[in-house]
C-alpha positions as CSV (number, residue, x, y, z in Angstrom):
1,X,217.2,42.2,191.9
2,X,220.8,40.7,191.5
3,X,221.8,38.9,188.8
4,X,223.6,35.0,188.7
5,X,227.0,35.0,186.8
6,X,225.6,34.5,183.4
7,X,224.1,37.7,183.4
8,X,220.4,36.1,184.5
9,X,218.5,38.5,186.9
10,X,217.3,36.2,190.0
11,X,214.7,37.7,193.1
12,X,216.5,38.4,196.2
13,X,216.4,35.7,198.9
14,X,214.1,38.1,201.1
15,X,211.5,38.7,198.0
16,X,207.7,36.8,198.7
17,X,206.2,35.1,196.0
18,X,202.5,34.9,196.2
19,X,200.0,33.2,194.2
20,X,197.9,34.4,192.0
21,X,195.1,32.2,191.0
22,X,191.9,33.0,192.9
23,X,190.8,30.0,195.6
24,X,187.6,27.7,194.3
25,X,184.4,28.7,195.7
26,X,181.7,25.4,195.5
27,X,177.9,26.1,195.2
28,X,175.4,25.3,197.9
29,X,173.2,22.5,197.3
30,X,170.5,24.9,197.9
31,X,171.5,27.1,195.1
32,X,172.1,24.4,193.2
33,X,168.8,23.4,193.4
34,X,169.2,20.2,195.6
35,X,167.4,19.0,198.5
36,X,167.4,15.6,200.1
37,X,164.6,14.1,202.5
38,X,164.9,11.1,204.7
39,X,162.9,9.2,206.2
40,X,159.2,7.3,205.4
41,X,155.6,9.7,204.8
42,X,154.4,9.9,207.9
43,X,156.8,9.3,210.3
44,X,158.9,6.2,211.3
45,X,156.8,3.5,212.8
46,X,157.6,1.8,216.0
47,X,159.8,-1.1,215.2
48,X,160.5,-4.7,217.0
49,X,163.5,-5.7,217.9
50,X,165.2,-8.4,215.8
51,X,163.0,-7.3,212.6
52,X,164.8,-5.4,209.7
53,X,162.7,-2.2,207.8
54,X,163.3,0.2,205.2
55,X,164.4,3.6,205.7
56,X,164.2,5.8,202.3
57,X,166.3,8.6,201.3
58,X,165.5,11.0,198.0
59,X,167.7,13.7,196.9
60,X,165.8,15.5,194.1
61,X,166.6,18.6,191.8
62,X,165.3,20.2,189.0
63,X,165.8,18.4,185.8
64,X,166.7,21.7,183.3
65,X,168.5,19.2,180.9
66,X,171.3,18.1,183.5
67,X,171.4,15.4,185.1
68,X,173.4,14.2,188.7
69,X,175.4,11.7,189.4
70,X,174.4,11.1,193.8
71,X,176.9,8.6,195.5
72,X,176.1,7.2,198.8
73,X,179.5,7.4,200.7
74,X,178.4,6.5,204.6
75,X,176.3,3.9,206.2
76,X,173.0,3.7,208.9
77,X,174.8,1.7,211.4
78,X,174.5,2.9,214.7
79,X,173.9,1.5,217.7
80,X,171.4,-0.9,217.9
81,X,170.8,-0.8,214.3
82,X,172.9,-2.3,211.5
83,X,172.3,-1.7,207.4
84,X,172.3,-5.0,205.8
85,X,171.5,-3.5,202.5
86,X,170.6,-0.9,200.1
87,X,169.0,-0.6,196.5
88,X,168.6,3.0,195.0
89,X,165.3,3.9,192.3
90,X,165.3,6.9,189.9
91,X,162.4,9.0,189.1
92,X,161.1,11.8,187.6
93,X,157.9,14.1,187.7
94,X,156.8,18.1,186.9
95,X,156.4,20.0,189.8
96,X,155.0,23.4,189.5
97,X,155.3,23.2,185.6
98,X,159.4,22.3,186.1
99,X,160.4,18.8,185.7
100,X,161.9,17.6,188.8
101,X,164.4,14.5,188.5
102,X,165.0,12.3,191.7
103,X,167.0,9.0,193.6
104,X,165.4,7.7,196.0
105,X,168.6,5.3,198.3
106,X,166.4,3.1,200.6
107,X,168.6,1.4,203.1
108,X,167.6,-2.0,204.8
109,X,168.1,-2.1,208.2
110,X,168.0,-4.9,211.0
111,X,167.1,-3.8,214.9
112,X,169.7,-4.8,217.1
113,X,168.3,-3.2,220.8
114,X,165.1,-1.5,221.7
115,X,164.7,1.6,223.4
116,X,164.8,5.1,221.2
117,X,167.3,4.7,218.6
118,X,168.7,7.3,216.4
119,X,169.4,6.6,212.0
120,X,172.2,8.7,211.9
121,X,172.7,11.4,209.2
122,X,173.5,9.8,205.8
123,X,176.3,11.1,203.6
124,X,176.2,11.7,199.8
125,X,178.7,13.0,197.4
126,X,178.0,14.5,193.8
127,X,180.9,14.5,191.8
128,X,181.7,18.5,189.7
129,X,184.0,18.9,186.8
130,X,186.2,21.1,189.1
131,X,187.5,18.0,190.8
132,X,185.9,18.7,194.3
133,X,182.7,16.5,194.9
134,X,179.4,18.3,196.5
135,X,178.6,17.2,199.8
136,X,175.1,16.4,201.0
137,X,173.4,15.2,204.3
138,X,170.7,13.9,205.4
139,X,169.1,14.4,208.7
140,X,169.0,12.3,211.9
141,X,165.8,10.0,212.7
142,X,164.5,8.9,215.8
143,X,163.0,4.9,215.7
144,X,161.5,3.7,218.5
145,X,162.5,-0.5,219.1
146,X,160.2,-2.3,221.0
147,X,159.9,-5.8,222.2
148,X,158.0,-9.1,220.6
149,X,154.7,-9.0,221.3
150,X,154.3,-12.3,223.7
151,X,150.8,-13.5,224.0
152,X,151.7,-16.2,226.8
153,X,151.8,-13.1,230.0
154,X,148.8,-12.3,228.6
155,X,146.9,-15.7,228.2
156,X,148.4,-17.0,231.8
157,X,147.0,-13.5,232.9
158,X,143.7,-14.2,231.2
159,X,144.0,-17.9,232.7
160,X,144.3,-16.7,236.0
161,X,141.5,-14.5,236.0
162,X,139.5,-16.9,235.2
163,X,140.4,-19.4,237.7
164,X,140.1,-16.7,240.2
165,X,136.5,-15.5,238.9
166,X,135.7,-19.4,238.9
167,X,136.8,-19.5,242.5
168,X,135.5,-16.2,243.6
169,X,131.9,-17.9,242.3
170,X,132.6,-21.1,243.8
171,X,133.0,-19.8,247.0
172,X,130.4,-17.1,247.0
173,X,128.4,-20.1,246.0
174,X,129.4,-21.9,249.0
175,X,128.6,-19.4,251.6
176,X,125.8,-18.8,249.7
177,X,124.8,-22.6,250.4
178,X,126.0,-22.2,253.8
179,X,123.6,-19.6,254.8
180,X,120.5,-21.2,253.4
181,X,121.4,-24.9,254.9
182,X,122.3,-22.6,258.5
183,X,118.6,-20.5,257.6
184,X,117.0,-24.3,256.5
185,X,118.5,-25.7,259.8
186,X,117.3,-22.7,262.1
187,X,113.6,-22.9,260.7
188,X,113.7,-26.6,261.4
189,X,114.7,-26.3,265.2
190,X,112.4,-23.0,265.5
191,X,109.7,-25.6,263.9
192,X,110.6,-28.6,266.3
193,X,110.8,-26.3,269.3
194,X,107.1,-24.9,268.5
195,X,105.8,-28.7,268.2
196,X,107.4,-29.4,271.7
197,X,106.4,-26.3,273.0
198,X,102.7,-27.4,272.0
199,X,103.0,-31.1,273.6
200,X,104.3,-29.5,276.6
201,X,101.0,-27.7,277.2
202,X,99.3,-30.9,276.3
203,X,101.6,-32.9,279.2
204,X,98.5,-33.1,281.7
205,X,95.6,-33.1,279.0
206,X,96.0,-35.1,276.5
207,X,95.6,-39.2,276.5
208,X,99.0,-40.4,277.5
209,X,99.1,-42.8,274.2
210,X,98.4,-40.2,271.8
211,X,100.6,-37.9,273.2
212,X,103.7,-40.3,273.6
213,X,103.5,-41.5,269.7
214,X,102.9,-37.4,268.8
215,X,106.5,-37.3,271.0
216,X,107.4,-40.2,269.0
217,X,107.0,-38.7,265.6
218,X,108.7,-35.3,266.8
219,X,111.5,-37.3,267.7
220,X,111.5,-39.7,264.1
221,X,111.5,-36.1,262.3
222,X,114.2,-34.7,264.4
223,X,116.3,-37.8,263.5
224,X,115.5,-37.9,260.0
225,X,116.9,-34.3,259.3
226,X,120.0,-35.6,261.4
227,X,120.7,-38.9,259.7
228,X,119.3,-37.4,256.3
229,X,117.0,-40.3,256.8
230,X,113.1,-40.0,255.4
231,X,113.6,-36.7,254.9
232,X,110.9,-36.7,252.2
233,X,107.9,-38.0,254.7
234,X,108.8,-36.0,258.0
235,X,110.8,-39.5,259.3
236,X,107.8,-41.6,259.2
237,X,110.0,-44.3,258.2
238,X,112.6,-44.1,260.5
239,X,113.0,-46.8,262.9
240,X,114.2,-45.5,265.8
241,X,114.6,-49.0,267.5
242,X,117.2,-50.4,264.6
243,X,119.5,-47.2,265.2
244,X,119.7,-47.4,268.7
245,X,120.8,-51.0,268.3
246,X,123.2,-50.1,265.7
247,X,124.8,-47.7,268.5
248,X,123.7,-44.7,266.3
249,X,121.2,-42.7,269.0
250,X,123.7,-43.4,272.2
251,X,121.2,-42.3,275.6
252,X,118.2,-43.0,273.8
253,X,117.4,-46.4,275.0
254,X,115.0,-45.8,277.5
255,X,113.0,-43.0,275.7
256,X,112.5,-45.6,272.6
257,X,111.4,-47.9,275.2
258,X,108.8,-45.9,276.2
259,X,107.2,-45.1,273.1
260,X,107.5,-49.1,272.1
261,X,105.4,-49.4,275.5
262,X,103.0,-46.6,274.3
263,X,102.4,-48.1,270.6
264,X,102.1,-52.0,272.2
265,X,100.5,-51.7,275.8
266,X,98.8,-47.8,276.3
267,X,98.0,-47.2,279.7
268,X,97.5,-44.3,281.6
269,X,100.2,-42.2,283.0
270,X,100.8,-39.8,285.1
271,X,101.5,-35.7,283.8
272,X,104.5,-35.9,285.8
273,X,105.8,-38.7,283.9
274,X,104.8,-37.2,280.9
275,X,107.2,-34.3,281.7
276,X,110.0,-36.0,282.6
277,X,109.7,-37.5,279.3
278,X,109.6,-34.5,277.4
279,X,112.1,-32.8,279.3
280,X,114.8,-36.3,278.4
281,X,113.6,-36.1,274.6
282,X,114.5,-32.0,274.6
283,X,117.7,-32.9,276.0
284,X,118.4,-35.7,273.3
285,X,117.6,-33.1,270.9
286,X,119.2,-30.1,271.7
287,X,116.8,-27.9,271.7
288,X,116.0,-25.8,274.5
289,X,112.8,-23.8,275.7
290,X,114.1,-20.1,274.8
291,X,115.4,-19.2,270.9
């Protein structure tokens, strides 16, 4: 020690002065008691995009005549989700025969961008009579944002399903109608080539008359089914001389002549001729001796 001029003993310049009050330990907030949830029972719910929803936080303690005051001191922005309020709800209730006391801060927040989001961990303070306020956290939530439901892919979807059902019946239909009028038409010309195969063996027996207007009437039925013409009798009343005239039955002149001659005069004719004839009115009608 050396001492100043007025006799006053001062520490020497290479003495260290140290302090002696102890440094502050803070509690826990788990041996304080305190514990803090986050987040809705259950789970967070999928959210859509542009819609806002509440996300709850409680800190809770037990009651034992004190009481806490909790002060939010952070926000749950983050991206693709901005807070765009909060309201806070006190409560209290017994819990295994102890009275628990409880905040519950419920934060409003608006969905900005879907995809898997994250709430980030919310900050609280409670303030002590050392000075030094007790820090609390909450923990980090996953929220999943989704997009709007839009009905309109789904009804066009639904629209064109149906059209394309519609036109997979419509032409299933068709070919359906196809094959019948190509099984109608095939019986018909199986039908007209038995009846001609029958006057054929009737060329040189039969009375020349009879069997030119039997000709006759094969020929009326063939032209009915063609023209759609008296379909409902066999062609009885189809007048084979009026189309010919009309330019409808081109080549058929002189076989129509014939059977006029057969229904007005008759006579007698050969089998030869009778041939020939039938061979002419197969060749008008397309239809040949062999299926």
């Amino acid at each position: 020690m050396a001492e100043d001029s007025v006799g006053v003993a001062v520490p020497d310049s290479g003495a260290v002065v140290q302090d002696s009050a102890p440094a502050l330990q803070m509690p826990t907030p788990e041996q304080l008691g305190i514990s803090i949830t986050s987040g809705p029972e259950g789970g967070m719910k999928s959210v859509t995009v542009g819609d806002s929803f509440d996300f709850p936080v409680t800190v809770s303690w037990s009651v034992q005549g004190s009481a806490l005051l909790v002060v939010p001191s952070g926000s749950a922005n983050a991206k693709g989700l901005m807070q765009v309020g909060l309201s806070q709800e006190s409560s209290r209730s017994v819990k295994d025969g102890k009275e628990v006391a409880s905040i519950t801060f419920t934060y409003k927040i608006v969905a900005q961008d879907t995809g898997n989001l994250h709430i980030p961990a919310l900050r609280f303070e409670i303030p002590t009579q050392a000075g030094m306020p007790l820090d609390l956290r909450s923990e980090s939530v996953d929220v999943r944002v989704v997009e709007p439901f839009n009905p309109l892919p789904l009804a066009v979807g639904a629209v064109v399903a149906v059209c394309v059902l519609c036109a997979g019946l419509w032409r299933a239909r068709r070919r359906a109608a196809a094959r019948e009028a190509v099984a109608a038409r095939n019986a018909a010309e199986s039908a007209l080539r038995e009846k001609m195969m029958v006057l054929k063996q009737r060329v040189n027996s039969a009375d020349s008359r009879e069997w030119l207007l039997e000709l006759e009437g094969i020929c009326k039925e063939y032209v009915a089914r063609r023209f759609g013409l008296g379909a409902e009798d066999n062609g009885a009343g189809v007048n084979l001389e009026t189309l010919v005239k009309d330019g409808k039955l081109e080549g058929w002149e002189s076989l129509v002549e014939e059977f006029a001659h057969a229904r007005y005069g008759g006579g007698q004719r050969d089998g030869f001729e009778n041939r020939e004839t039938w061979k002419a009115a197969m060749k008008l009608m397309g239809v040949s001796e062999e299926e």
